[in-house]
N, C-alpha and C positions, 0 to 999 in steps of 0.2 A: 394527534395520531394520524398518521395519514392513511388514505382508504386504502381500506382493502381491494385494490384494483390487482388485475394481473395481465403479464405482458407474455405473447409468443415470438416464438420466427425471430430470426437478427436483421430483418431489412428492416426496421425502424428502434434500430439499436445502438448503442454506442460504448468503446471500450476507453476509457483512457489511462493512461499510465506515464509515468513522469522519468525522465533520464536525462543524465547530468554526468558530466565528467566521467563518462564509461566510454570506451572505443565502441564505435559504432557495430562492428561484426558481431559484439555481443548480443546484437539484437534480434541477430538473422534467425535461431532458434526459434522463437515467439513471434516472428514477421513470417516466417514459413511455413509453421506448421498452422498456422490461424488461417491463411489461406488456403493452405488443403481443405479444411475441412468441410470450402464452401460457405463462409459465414460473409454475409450482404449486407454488413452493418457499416457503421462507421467506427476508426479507430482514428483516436488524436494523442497526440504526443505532448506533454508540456516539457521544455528542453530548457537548460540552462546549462552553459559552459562552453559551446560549440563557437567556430566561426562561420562566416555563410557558406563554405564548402562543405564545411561537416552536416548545417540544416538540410541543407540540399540532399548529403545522402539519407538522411533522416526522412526527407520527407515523401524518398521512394519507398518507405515503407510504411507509412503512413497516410491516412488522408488528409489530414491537417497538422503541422508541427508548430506550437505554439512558444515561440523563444519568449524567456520571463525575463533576462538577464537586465534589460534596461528600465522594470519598474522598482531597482532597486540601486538605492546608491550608496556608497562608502562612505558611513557618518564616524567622527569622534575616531580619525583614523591613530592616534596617540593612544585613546583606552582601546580600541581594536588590539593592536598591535599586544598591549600590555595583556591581556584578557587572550590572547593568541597564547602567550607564552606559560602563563599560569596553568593553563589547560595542556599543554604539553611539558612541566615539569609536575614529574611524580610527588613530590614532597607537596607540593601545591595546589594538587589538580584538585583537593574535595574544597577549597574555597571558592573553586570555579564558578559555579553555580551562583552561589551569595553574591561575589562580584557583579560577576554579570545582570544579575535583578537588581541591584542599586543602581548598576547605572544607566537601566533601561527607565527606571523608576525616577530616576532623577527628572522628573520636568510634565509639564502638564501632560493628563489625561491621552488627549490626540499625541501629542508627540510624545510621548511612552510609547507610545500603539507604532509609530513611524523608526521611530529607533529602537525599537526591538526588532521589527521585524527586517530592518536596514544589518543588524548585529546577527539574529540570525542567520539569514541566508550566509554573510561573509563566514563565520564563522562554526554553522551548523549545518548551511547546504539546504536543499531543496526540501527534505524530506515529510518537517513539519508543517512545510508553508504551503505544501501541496493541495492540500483540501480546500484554500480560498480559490486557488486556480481551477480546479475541478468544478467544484460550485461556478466558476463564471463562465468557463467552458462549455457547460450543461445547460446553463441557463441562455444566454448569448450566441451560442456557437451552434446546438445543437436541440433547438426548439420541437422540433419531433420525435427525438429519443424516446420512447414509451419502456425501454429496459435499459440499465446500464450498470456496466463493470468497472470497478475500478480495482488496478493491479500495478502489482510488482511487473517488471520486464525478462530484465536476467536473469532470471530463474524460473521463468515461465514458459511450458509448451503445452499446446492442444491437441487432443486426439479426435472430438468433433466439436459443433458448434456449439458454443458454449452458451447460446439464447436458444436450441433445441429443444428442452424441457421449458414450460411456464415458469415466468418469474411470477412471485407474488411476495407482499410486501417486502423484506428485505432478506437476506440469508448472510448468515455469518459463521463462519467456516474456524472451527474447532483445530487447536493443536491435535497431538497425537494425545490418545488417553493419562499415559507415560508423566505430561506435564500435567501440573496441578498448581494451584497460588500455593504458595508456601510447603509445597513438597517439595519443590523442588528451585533451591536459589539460583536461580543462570540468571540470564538478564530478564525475565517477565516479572518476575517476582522482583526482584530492583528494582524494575521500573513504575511500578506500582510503591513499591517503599519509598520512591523518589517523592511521587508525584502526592500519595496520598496518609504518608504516614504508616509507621510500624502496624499501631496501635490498631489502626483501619483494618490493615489487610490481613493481621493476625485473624481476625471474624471473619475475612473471605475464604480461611485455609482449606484444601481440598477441593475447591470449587476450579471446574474444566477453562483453561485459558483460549481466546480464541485468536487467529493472526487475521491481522489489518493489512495484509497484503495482497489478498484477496476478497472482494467484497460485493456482493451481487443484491439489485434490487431494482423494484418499477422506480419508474423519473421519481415520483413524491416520498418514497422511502429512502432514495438514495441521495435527494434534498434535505430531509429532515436529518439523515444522518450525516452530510455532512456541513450543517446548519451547527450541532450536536458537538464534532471535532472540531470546527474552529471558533468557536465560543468556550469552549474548556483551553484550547490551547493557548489561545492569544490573553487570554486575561490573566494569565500566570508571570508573565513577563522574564521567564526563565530560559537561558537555554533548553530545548527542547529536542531539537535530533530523532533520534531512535525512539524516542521517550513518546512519538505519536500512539504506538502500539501500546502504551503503559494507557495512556488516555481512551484507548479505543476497549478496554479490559474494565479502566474505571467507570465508563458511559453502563459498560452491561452490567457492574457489579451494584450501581449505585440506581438503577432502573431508571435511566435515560433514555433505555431504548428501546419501551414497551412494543414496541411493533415489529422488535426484529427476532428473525429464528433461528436460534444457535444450533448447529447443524454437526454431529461428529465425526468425526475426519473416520476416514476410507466407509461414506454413507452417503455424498451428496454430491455434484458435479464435478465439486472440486476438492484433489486428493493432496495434501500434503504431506512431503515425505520426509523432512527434516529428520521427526526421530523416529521412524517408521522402519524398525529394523531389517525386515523380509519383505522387499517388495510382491505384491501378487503379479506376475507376468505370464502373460496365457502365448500359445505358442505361434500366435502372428504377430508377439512384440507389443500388445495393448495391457495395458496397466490394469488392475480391476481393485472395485471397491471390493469389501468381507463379504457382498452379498454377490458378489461374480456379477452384478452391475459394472458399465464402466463410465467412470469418470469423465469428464470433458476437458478440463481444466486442470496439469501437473503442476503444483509448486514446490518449487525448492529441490528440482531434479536433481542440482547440481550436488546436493550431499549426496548421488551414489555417482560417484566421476563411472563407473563401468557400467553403467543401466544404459546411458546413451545407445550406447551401439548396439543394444539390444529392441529398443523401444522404435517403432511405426514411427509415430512423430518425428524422428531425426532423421528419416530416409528420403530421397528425392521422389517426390511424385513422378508417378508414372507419365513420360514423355519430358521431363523437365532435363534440361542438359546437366 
C-alpha cells in the first residue's frame, strides 16, 4: 500500500494523456483552458499515429510529446489481416476475441507478451497499452512529479487548477449515480462480463461504476495503480481496447486497490457529465458540483454539444487574440 503521502500546488506536477489518430484542433479545448487557469506543472503527451509535422503541433501544446509508434511493429501480418476482418464482419465478430488470444498464445511466454502487444496496438490502438507508457513517463521523464493526472484529452476542459486542492493517495472518480454494475447493460457492464465472467459480476450488481478517464493521485498511488492496470491487462493476452475501463472497475471490485478513494461524481474535482442530465451552471458560465463547490476538471463536456458556449472554460482569456 503506498503511503499515505499528500501532494499540493501543480509546479511539481504532472498531467499525462494519450492521443492517437485525432486531428490535432481537438485538442485546443483541454490545451487552453489548462493554461488559463495558471497551472505550473508539467503536461506530456503519449502520441501515436502523427507524422513529425503533426508532433510538432502537438508539442505546442505540450511540454513533452512522447511518439510510441516505432516501439511497435507489424508481426504475423497474414493473421493481422485475417483477425482485421473477423472483427469487422458482424456474423463473426463474437470469435474475435478467442482468435485473437490463440494466437497471441501461440508461442513462448516473452513473445506472447511481444505479439500481443505488436496485435494490439495495430489492431486495438493505443488505449490499453497506455498505462506501460504512463508508468515509463512517470518514472523516466518526470522524476519530481509529487502529484499526477492522468486523462482523457477530447473531452476534457478545466476551469482551475486541477492540483489546487491536496492530493492524497489516490482519487477515483465515479460515473453518474444513474449507472450501476448490472443495472444498467451499456458497455460497463459488458466490459466487466467480458473480462470477469457473468457469474462474477452478477455478486457486484448495484455497486457505483467509476471512469478510468480521469484519474488523480500522489506519484506512489499513481505507480501502484498503474503497476495494478498493466499487470491485469497484459496477462489476459486478449484483445483489450475499451475493455481498460472494465479492468480499472474489476481492480476496485476485486480489492486491488485498497488505497484508493472512490469519489462520487458532481462531489470532487472532477465532474463528469456523460449522464448528468441537468448541468448545474451558475451565471458566470462555471459548472458546479450538488454542493455549489466547483469542479476543476470537466469530462465528457462533449455529451452536452450546447453547454460549450455557455461555459468560462471555452471563452478566450482576457487579452488573448
Amino acid at each position: 500500500m503506498p503511503p499515505d503521502s499528500s501532494a499540493t500546488g501543480s509546479q511539481r506536477s504532472l498531467i499525462l494523456g494519450a492521443y492517437s489518430h485525432l486531428p490535432i484542433q481537438m485538442l485546443e479545448p483541454f490545451s487552453r483552458s489548462l493554461h488559463a487557469t495558471g497551472f505550473q506543472g508539467q503536461f506530456h503527451i503519449v502520441a501515436a499515429g502523427y507524422d513529425a509535422d503533426a508532433l510538432r503541433e502537438l508539442g505546442a501544446a505540450a511540454d513533452q510529446v512522447h511518439p510510441v509508434d516505432g516501439e511497435y511493429n507489424r508481426v504475423l501480418p497474414r493473421a493481422s489481416r485475417f483477425l482485421g476482418y473477423v472483427r469487422r464482419q458482424r456474423g463473426l465478430r463474437r470469435f474475435y476475441p478467442s482468435l485473437f488470444e490463440a494466437v497471441s498464445r501461440t508461442a513462448s511466454e516473452r513473445t506472447s507478451l511481444d505479439r500481443w502487444r505488436n496485435l494490439e496496438f495495430q489492431l486495438e490502438g493505443l488505449q490499453s497499452l497506455r498505462y506501460t507508457h504512463y508508468y515509463r513517463c512517470l518514472v523516466d521523464d518526470a522524476p519530481a512529479a509529487e502529484a499526477v493526472m492522468i486523462t482523457d484529452l477530447r473531452d476534457v476542459v478545466f476551469q482551475r487548477d486541477p492540483f489546487a486542492d491536496p492530493v492524497t493517495g489516490l482519487e477515483l472518480s465515479s460515473e453518474d449515480s444513474s449507472e450501476q454494475i448490472g443495472r444498467d447493460d451499456g458497455f460497463n457492464t459488458t466490459w466487466l462480463r467480458n473480462l470477469y465472467g457473468r457469474e462474477r459480476v452478477e455478486t457486484w450488481r448495484g455497486r457505483p461504476l467509476s471512469c478510468c478517464g480521469t484519474v488523480v493521485g500522489t506519484r506512489a498511488a499513481m505507480l501502484a495503480y498503474l503497476s495494478e492496470m498493466i499487470a491485469e491487462i497484459v496477462w489476459r493476452r486478449r484483445p483489450m481496447g475499451s475493455h481498460d475501463q472494465g479492468v480499472h472497475n474489476g481492480l476496485i471490485q476485486t480489492g486491488r486497490l485498497p488505497f484508493a478513494e472512490l469519489i462520487p461524481n458532481e462531489h470532487g474535482r472532477v465532474l463528469t457529465l456523460g449522464r448528468v442530465k441537468t448541468p448545474r451552471v451558475n451565471g458566470d458560465g462555471i459548472l458546479l458540483n450538488a454542493d455549489g463547490s466547483v469542479p476543476a476538471v470537466i469530462h465528457q463536456w462533449d455529451r452536452h454539444p450546447a453547454l460549450a458556449s455557455q461555459l468560462r472554460a471555452f471563452r478566450p482569456a482576457a487579452g488573448a487574440a
